[in-house]
C-alpha positions in Angstrom: 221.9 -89.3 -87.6 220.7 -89.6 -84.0 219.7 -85.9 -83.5 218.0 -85.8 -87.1 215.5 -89.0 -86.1 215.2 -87.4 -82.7 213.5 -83.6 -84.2 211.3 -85.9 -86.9 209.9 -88.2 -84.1 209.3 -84.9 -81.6 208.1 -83.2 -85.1 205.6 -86.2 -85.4 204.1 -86.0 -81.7 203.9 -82.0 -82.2 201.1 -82.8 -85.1 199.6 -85.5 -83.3 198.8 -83.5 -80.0 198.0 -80.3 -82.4 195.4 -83.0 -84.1 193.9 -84.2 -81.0 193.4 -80.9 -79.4 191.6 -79.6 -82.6 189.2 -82.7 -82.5 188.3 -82.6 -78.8 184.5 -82.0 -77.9 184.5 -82.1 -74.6 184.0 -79.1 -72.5 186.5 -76.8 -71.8 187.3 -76.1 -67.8 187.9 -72.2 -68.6 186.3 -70.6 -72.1 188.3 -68.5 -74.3 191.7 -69.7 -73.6 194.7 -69.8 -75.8 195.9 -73.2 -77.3 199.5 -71.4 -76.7 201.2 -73.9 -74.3 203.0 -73.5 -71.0 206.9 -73.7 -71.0 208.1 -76.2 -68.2 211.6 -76.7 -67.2 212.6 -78.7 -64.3 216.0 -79.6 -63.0 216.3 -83.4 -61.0 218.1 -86.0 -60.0 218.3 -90.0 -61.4 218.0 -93.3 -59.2 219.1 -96.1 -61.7 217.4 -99.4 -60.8 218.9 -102.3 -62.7 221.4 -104.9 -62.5 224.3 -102.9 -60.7 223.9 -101.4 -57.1 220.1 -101.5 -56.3 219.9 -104.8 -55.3 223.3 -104.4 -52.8 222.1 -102.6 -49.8 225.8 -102.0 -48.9 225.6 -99.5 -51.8 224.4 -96.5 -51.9 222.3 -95.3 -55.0 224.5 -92.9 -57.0 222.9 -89.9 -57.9 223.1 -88.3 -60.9 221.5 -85.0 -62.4 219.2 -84.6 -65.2 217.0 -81.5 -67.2 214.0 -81.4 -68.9 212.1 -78.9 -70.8 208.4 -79.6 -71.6 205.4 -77.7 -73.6 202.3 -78.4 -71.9 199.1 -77.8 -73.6 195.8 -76.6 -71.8 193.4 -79.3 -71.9 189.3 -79.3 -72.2 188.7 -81.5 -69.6 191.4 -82.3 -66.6 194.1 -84.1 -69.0 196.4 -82.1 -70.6 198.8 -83.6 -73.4 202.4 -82.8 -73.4 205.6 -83.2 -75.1 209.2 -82.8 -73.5 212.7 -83.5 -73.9 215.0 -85.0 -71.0 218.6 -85.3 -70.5 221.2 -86.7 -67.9 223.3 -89.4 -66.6 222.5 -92.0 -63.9 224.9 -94.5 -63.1 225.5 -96.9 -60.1 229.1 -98.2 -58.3 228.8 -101.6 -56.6 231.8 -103.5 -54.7 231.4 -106.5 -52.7 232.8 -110.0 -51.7 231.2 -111.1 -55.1 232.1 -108.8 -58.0 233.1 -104.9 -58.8 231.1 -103.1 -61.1 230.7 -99.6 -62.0 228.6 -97.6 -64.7 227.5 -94.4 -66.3 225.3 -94.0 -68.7 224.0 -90.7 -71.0 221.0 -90.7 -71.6 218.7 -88.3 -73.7 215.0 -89.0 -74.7 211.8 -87.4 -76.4 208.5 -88.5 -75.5 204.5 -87.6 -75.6 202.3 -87.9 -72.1 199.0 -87.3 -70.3 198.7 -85.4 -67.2 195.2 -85.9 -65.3 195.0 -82.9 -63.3 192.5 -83.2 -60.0 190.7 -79.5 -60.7 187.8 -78.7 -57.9 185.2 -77.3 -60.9 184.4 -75.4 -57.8 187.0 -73.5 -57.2 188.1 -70.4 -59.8 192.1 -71.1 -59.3 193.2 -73.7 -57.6 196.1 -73.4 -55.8 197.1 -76.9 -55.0 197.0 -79.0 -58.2 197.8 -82.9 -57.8 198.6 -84.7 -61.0 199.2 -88.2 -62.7 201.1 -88.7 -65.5 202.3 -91.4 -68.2 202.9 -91.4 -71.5 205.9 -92.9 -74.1 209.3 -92.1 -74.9 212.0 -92.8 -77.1 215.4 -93.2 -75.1 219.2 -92.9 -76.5 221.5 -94.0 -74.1 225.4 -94.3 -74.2 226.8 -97.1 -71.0 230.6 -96.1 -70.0 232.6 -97.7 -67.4 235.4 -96.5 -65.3 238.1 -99.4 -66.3 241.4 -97.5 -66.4 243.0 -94.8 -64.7 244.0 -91.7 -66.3 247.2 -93.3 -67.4 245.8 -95.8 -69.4 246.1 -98.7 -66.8 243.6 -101.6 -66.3 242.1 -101.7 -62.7 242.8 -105.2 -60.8 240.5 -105.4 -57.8 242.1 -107.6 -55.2 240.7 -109.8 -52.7 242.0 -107.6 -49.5 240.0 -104.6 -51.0 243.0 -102.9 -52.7 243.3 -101.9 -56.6 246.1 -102.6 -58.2 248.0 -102.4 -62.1 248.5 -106.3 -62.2 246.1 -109.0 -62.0 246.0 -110.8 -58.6 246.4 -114.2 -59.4 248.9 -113.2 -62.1 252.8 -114.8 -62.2 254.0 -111.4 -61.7 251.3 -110.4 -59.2 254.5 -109.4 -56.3 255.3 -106.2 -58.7 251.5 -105.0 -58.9 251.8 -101.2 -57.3 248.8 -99.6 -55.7 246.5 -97.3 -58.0 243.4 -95.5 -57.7 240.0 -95.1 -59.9 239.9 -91.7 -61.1 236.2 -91.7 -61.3 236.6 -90.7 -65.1 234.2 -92.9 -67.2 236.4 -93.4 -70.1 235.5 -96.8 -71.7 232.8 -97.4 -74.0 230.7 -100.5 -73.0 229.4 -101.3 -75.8 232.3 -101.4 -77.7 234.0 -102.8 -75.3 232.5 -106.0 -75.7 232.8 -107.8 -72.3 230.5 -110.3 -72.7 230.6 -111.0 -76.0 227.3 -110.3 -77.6 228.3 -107.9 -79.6 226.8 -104.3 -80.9 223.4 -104.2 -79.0 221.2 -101.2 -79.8 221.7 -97.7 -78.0 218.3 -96.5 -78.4 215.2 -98.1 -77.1 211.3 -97.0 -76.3 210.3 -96.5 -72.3 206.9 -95.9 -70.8 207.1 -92.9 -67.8 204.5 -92.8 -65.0 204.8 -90.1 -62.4 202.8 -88.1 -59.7 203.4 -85.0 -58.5 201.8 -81.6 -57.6 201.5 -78.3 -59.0 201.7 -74.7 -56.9 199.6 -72.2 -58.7 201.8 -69.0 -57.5 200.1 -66.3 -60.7 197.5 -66.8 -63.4 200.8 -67.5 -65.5 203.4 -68.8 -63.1 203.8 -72.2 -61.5 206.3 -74.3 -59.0 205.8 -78.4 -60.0 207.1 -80.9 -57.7 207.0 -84.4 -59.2 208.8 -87.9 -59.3 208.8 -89.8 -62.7 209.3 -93.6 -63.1 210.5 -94.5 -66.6 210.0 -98.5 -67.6 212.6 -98.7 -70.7 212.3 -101.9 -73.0 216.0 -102.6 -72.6 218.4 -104.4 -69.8 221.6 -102.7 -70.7 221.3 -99.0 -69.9 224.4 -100.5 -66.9 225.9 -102.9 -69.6 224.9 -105.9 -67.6 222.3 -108.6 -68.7 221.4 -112.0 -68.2 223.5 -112.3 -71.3 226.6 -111.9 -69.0 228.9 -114.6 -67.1 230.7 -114.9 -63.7 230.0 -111.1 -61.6 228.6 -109.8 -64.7 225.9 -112.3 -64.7 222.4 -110.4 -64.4 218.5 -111.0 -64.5 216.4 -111.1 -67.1 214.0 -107.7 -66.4 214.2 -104.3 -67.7 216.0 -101.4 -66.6 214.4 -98.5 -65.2 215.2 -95.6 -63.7 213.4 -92.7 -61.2 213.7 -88.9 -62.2 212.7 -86.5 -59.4 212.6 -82.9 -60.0 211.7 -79.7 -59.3 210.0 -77.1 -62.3 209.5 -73.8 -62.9 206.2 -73.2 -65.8 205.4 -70.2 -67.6 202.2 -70.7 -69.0 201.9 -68.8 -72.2 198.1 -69.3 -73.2 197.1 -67.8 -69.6 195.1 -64.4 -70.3 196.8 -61.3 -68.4 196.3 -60.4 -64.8 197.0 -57.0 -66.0 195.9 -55.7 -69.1 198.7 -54.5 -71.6 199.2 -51.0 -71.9 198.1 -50.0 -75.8 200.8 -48.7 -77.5 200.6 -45.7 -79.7 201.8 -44.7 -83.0 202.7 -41.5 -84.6 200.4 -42.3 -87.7 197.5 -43.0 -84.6 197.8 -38.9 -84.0 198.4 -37.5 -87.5 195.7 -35.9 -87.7 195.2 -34.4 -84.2 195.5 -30.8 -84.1 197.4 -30.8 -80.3 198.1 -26.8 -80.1 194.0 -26.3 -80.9 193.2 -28.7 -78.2 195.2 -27.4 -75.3 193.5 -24.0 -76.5 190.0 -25.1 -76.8 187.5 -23.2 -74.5 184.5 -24.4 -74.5 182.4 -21.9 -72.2 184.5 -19.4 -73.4 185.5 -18.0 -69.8 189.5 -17.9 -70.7 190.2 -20.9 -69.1 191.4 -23.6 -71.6 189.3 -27.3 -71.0 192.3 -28.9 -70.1 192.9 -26.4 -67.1 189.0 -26.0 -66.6 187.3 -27.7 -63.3 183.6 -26.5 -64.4 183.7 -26.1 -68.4 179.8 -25.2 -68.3 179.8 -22.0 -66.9 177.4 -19.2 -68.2 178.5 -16.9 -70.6 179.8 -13.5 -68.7 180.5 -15.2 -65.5 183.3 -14.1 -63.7 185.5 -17.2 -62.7 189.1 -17.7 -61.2 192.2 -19.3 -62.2 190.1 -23.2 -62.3 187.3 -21.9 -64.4 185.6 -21.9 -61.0 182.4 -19.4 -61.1 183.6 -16.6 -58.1 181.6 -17.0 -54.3 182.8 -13.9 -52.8 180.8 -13.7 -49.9 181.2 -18.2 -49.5 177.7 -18.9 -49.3 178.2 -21.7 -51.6 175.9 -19.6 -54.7 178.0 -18.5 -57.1 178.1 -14.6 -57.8 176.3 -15.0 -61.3 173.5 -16.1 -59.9 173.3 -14.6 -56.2 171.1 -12.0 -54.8 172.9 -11.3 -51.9 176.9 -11.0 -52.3 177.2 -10.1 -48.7 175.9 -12.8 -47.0 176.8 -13.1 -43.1 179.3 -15.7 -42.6 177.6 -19.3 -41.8 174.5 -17.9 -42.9 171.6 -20.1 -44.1 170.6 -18.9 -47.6 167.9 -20.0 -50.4 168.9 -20.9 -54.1 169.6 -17.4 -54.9 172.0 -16.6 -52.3 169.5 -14.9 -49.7 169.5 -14.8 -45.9 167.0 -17.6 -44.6 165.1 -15.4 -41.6 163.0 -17.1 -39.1 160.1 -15.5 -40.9 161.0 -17.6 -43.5 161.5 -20.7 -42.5 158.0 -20.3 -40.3 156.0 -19.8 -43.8 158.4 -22.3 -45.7 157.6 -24.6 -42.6 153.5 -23.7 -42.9 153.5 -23.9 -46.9 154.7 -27.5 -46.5 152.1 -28.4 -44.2 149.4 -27.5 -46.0 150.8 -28.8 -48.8 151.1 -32.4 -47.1 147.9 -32.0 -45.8 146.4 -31.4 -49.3 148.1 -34.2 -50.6 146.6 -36.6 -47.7 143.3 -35.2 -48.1 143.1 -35.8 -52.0 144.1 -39.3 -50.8 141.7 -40.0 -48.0 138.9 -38.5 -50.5 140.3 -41.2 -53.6 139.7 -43.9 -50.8 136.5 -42.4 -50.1 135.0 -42.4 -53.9 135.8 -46.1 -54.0 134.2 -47.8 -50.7 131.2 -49.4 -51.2 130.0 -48.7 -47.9 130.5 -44.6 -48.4 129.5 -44.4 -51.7 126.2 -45.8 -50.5 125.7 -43.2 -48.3 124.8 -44.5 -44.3 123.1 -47.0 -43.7 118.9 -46.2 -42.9 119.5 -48.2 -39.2 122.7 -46.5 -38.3 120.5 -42.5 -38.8 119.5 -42.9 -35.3 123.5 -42.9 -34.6 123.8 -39.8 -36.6 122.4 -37.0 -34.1 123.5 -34.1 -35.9 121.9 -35.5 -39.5 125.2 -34.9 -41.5 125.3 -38.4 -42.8 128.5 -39.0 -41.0 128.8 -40.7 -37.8 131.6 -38.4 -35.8 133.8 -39.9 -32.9 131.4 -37.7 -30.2 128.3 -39.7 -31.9 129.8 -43.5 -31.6 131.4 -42.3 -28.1 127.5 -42.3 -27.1 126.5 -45.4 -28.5 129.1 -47.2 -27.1 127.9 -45.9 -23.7 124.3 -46.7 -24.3 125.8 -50.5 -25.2 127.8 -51.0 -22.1 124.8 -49.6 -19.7 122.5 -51.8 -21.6 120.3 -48.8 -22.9 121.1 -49.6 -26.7 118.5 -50.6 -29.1 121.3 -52.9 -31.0 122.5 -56.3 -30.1 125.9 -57.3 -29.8 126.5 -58.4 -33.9 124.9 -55.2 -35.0 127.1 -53.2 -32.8 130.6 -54.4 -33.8 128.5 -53.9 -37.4 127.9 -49.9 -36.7 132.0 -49.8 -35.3 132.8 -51.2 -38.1 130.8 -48.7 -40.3 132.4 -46.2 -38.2 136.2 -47.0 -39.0 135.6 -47.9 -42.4 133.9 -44.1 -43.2 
């Protein structure tokens, strides 16, 4: 009956969670990713803080182990919903001057939470993720005690720090014989009913708040370190309340109890870091003709494409074993198309595989030249069509300038008016001057 409410309460949170994702607005940290969540299994320890052994310093906590497995779902913002399942037993042993208690309890529980992840926006993976957590459970629990030996026989704790069969202050206490606890949790609490109020409930709801921090090791893969408190809504997870009498006397506050783990998470929603191979079928190559392919020649040299290193090569071409056109002399022109197959080795040679002679290179040097020097005049004459000052031909008080009467002042001519300037024989003052040099560099 137990299990069958447990799967329709985590059934319940599954559509709730699906429900609230769907509905989100708000905007996603990373586009495009899968609502597939991440698998999360961790493996901790319990610290039981209640009514027995917490508050007796004398005592240490008894540690007990517990498992979880957890599907977290990818968030849009920095909280992320999740729903897990958790299992163990805690349990506590306490024996002093004033009474001598022991428990374990089983414990299993489903529950819903919200992780608030602190994601840098800045950052495209963060390795280090701390996180908060809380959420609500509901917790089935099962208190045994360790009350008889293996044998059947009642544990008597006696005042000089013994156990014995036979009650202490009993008539018969002279023929009570030494025994010890066998650690063996055989008695049922509950039903035991030691102080006397009956069949309480085993299940109950908790609230769990944690912290703990997440090691991003792949896009898919993380290592979560965290530490979980769970506030139940019961006092008798140890079987002792304030409902009790004499040692078994307790307060009146909740149990609780600490789980500390460590996880392994396999995020399932996480694109690839490498992309999956594509898988053929055979119905994918029906109708591929494989013997025509590994046959096809396209430049028809009798090397098959598959084999050939230059499939373009001109019709009647001689080639080698590559489909390489044949260099015999290594000038680096193909025979097809060389004019010289005996080149010299090392041998400068033109397009069509002939010697470069110095005679050559001189004209090849000269035909540049001029050609440059064409090119530069065109330009300087473009330049010269569209100055103002040129088009207008020169200027009727710079003629004088102009000895030979070309129209152009040459650097001989301003060489002389700028010596007539400097001896002081120039008809031009000092702002018509820098005028005419002007003219000059701007002709």
């Amino acid at each position: 009956m137990r299990k069958a409410y447990i799967l329709f309460i985590l059934s319940s949170l599954v559509c709730v969670v699906t429900r609230a994702e769907s509905d989100s607005t708000v905007t996603p940290l990373s586009e495009g990713k899968s609502y597939l969540p991440a698998v999360v299994l961790s493996k901790g320890t319990l610290n039981f803080l209640g009514d027995v052994g917490y508050s007796h310093f004398n005592e240490p906590f008894l540690h007990q182990g517990g498992f979880q497995v957890a599907l977290q779902f990818a968030g849009k913002s920095r909280l992320s919903p999740s729903l897990y399942y958790q299992s163990g037993s805690m349990g506590a042993n306490e024996k002093t001057a004033a009474r001598t208690l022991n428990f374990k309890t089983d414990y299993s529980t489903v529950g819903v939470q919200l992780n608030y992840q602190f994601i840098c926006r800045e950052r495209a993976r963060q390795i280090l993720v701390p996180f908060l957590s809380a959420g609500i459970e509901y917790l089935s629990f099962t208190p045994k005690g360790d009350l008889k030996s293996a044998e059947g026989t009642s544990y008597y704790y006696w005042d000089d720090g013994t156990i014995r069969d036979i009650d202490e202050y009993s008539p018969n206490a002279d023929l009570a014989q030494l025994i010890h606890r066998d650690y063996t949790y055989e008695t049922n609490l509950r039903d035991a009913n030691l102080d006397g109020v009956g069949n309480y409930s085993l299940n109950s709801f908790g609230v769990p708040v944690g912290a703990g921090v997440k090691l991003n090791i792949s896009g898919r893969c993380a290592l979560y370190l965290s530490s979980t408190v769970h506030f139940t809504f019961t006092d008798n997870l140890d079987n002792i309340s304030s409902s009790g009498t004499g040692q078994r006397q307790g307060d009146s506050k909740n149990d609780k109890f600490i789980y500390s783990a460590a996880a392994f998470g396999y995020d399932l929603g996480a694109p690839r870091e490498t992309p999956r191979k594509k898988k053929y079928r055979d119905k994918d190559y029906k109708d591929i003709d494989f013997n025509a392919l590994a046959k096809e020649d396209r430049d028809k040299d009798g090397v098959a494409d598959v084999d050939d290193e230059s499939p373009d090569t001109p019709p009647n071409a001689k080639v080698d074993g590559k489909g390489v056109p044949v260099d015999t002399d290594l000038d680096g022109v193909p025979d097809y198309r060389d004019q010289e197959l005996n080149t010299a080795k090392g041998a400068l040679v033109t397009e069509e595989g002939i010697t470069l002679t110095d005679k050559m290179i001189e004209e090849k040097y000269i035909a540049d030249s001029l050609a440059v020097r064409a090119s530069v005049t065109e330009y300087v004459r473009r330049i010269d069509e569209n100055d103002p000052l040129i088009k207008k031909g020169l200027p009727e008080r710079y003629k004088k300038v102009d000895l030979d009467q070309n129209g152009i002042i040459s650097d001989k001519e301003i060489s002389k008016a700028i010596d007539e300037f400097l001896s002081g024989k120039s008809t031009f003052d000092t702002n018509e001057f820098y005028k005419l040099v002007d003219y000059y560099f701007s002709q």
